[in-house]
Structure formats: structure tokens, C-alpha cells
N, C-alpha and C positions, 0 to 999 in steps of 0.2 A: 504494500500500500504506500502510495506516495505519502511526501510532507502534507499537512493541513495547508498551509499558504498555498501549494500547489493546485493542492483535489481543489481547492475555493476557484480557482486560476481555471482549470479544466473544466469545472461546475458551470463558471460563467462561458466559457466556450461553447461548452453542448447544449445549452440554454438555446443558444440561437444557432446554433451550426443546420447546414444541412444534413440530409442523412439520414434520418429516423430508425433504418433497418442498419444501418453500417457506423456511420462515425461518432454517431451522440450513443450509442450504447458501447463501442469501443473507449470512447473517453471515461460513461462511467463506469465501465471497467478498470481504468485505472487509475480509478479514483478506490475502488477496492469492494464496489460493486459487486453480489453473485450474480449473475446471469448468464440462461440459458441458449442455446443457437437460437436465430430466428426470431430475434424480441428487438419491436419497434418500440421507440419513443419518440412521441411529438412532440413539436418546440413547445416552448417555456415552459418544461416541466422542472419542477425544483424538487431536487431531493437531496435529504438531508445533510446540509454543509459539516455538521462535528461527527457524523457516525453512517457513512454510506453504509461502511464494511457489517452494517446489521441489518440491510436490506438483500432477499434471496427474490430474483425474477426467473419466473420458468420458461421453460424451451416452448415457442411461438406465443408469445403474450405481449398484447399489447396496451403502453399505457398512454391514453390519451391528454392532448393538446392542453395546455392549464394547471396539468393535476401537479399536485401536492402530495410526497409522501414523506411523515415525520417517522426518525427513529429514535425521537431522544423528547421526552418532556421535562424539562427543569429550567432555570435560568442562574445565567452568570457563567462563568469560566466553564472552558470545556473539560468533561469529566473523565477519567480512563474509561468511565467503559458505560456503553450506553443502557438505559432503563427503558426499551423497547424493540424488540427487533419484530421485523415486517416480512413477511414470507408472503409471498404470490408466487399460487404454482402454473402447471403450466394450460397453452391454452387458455388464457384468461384474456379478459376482453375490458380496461378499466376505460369509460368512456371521457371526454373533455369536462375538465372544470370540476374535478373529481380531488377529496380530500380523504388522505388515508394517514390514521394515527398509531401510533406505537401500538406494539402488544397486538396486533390482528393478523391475521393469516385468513387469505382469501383460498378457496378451495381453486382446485383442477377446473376447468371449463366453465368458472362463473364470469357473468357478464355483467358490470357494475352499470348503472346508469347514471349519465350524463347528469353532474353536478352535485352526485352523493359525497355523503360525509362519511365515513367507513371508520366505524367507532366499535367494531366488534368482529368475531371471525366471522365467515361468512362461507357454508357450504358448497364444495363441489357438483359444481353443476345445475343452477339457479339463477336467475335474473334478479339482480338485487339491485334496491332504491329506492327514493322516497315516494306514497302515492305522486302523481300529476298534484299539480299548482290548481287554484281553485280561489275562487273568489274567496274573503276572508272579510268583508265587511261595505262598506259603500262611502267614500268621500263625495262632502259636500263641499269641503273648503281645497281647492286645489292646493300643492306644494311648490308654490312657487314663489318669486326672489317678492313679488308683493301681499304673501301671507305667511308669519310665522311657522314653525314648526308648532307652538303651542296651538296657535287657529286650526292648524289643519288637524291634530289631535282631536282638540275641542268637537269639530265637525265633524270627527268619523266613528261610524255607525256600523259597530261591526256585529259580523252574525254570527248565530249561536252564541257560546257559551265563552268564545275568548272576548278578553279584554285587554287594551293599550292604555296604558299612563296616558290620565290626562281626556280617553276617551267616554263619551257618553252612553 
């Protein structure tokens, strides 16, 4: 595994490099990366700058365009040795805009959807993610630069049983 100053160096390279099946997974490869043959990644994927070497990615798995994978949650100075490591096996399909935290292991053949949070393991061979978006209440006061964030709270009229600070 290379120095930290470096993998940070390579990190910001594969970030935007081309390449998805070839250079941005050979980069986090040597960054100390596991992965499998045949694993795309899409640009601006960030993965985790103090503890790559805890993230395992399997043979044809893709993680899409956005995503986020932490393998370390604390703050302050980097620690020897990281408090989560991420295993995606193989076959895995993680979609754009997708967040994945410490401590989870995504099964063989699962298919994460676009924009999940991935806060727990997730079985082999599943379509996992949040239901579909859905209305969640009614503004009457718009958000914009000529009505507060408190007015537009004020004005919003949400259904069922949630409630927003502030709303009626």
C-alpha cells in the first residue's frame, strides 16, 4: 500500500480520470484497494481517503457515478487501523448517488438503487433501496430568495402523520 499523501494524490486522480473498467480501478488498486477482475467505477466516486485497504470489491461489480463508500467513522487524526470495513461481493450493481457506511457487506448479485444510503448488510441477490419519492406535504409559501425559510415552514402543510419544525 502506498504512503497516505500519495493514495490522497491517486484518490484525487481517479476521481476524474477516465476509464471506469481500466484506470480509476487500477489507481484504487494502488491505493490498497481489494478488487476483483472486471469492476467499473464511475467518476467522482470517493472512497475512503484514511482506510481504502478495508474496502473488498468483487469480480464484475459495479459502483456507480457519485457514490460514496466510508470505511472508517471517527474524527480527528488518522487511526492505525480502521472501525469498518466494506465488502461488496461480486456481480453487484451499486447505482449513482449511492452512500455506503462502515461495517456493511453487500451480498453477490445485489442491485442497490440509485441514491441509497446503505446502513446495513444487504443480501445476495435483491434489489435494495429506498421506496420511490412521494409527495410528503403541500407548500403554500414558495422557497425562494423573497420568502424566508421560516414563511415557507410556516406554510407547509404536510400529510399524514410527519411533521417539520416550524410547520403547521
Amino acid at each position: 500500500m502506498v504512503g497516505n499523501l500519495i493514495g490522497r494524490l491517486l484518490h484525487k486522480i481517479a476521481f476524474i480520470a477516465p476509464g471506469g473498467g481500466s484506470v480509476r480501478p487500477w489507481l484504487h488498486r494502488l491505493r490498497g484497494v481489494r478488487m476483483g477482475p472486471g469492476v467499473w467505477i464511475g467518476q467522482f466516486v470517493y472512497i475512503d481517503d484514511l482506510h481504502p485497504g478495508d474496502l473488498t470489491v468483487g469480480e464484475n461489480s459495479t459502483i456507480g457515478l457519485r457514490t460514496s463508500i466510508f470505511t472508517h467513522f471517527y474524527w480527528g487524526l488518522r487511526r492505525p487501523k480502521s472501525n469498518g470495513k466494506v465488502v461488496i461481493g461480486k456481480d453487484v450493481f451499486i447505482g449513482p448517488h449511492c452512500i455506503i457506511l462502515p461495517n456493511v457487506r453487500i451480498g453477490d448479485g445485489a442491485v442497490i438503487r440509485a441514491g441509497t444510503v446503505v446502513t446495513r448488510n444487504v443480501p445476495p441477490h435483491v434489489f435494495w433501496g429506498s421506496p420511490s419519492a412521494d409527495v410528503l406535504g403541500v407548500a403554500t409559501v414558495p422557497l425562494t430568495r423573497q420568502h424566508d425559510y421560516e414563511e415557507f415552514t410556516r406554510g407547509l402543510r404536510m400529510r399524514g402523520h410527519r411533521k417539520t419544525a416550524g410547520a403547521a
